[in-house]
C-alpha positions in Angstrom: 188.1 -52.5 42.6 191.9 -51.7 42.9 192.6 -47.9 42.1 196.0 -46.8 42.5 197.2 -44.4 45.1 199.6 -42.5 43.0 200.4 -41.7 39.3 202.3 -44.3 38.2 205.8 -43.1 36.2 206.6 -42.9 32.5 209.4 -45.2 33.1 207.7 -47.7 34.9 205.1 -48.0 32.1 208.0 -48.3 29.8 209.7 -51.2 31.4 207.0 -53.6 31.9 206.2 -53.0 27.9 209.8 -53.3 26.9 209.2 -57.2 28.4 206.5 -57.5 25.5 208.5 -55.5 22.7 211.8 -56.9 22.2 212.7 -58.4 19.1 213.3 -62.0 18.5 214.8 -63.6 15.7 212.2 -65.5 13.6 211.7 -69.3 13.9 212.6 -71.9 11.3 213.4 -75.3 10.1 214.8 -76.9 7.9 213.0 -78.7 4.6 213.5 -82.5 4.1 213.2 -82.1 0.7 215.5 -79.6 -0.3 217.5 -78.8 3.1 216.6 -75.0 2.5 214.8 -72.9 5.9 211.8 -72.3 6.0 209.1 -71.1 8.5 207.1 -73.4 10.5 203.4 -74.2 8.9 204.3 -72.8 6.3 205.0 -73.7 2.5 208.7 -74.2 1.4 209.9 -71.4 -0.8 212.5 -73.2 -2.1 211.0 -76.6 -3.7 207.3 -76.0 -3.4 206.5 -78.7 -0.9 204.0 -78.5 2.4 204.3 -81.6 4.7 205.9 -83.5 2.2 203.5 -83.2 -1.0 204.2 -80.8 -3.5 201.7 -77.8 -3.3 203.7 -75.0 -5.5 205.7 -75.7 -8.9 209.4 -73.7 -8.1 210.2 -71.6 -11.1 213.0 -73.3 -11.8 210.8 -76.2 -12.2 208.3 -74.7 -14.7 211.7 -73.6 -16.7 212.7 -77.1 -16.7 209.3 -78.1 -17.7 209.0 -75.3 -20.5 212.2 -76.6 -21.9 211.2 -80.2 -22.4 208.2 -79.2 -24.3 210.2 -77.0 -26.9 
């Protein structure tokens, strides 16, 4: 098994794990639906829709909804 022959630094350490750490801007797309971004995999925010069906009603859409029925 390796074992190293001297302490290794503080900074050294620190350099290799500021490879890992750095901060990237998160991913995302565009819906087809409603041309809003949103995150990959994920559920639009905007219009409700996964893949192309609609999984969520918006809340502008239950306001349209609750409108109609009054």
């Amino acid at each position: 098994m390796g074992v190293p022959k001297r302490k290794a630094s503080k900074i050294r350490g620190r350099r290799r794990r500021a490879v890992v750490m750095k901060l990237t801007p998160p991913t995302l797309v565009r819906c087809p639906q409603c041309d809003a971004l949103y995150k990959p995999h994920h559920m639009c925010l905007e219009c409700g829709y996964y893949k192309g069906e609609e999984v969520f009603k918006s809340s502008e859409q239950l306001d349209v909804e609750e409108a109609k029925e009054a």
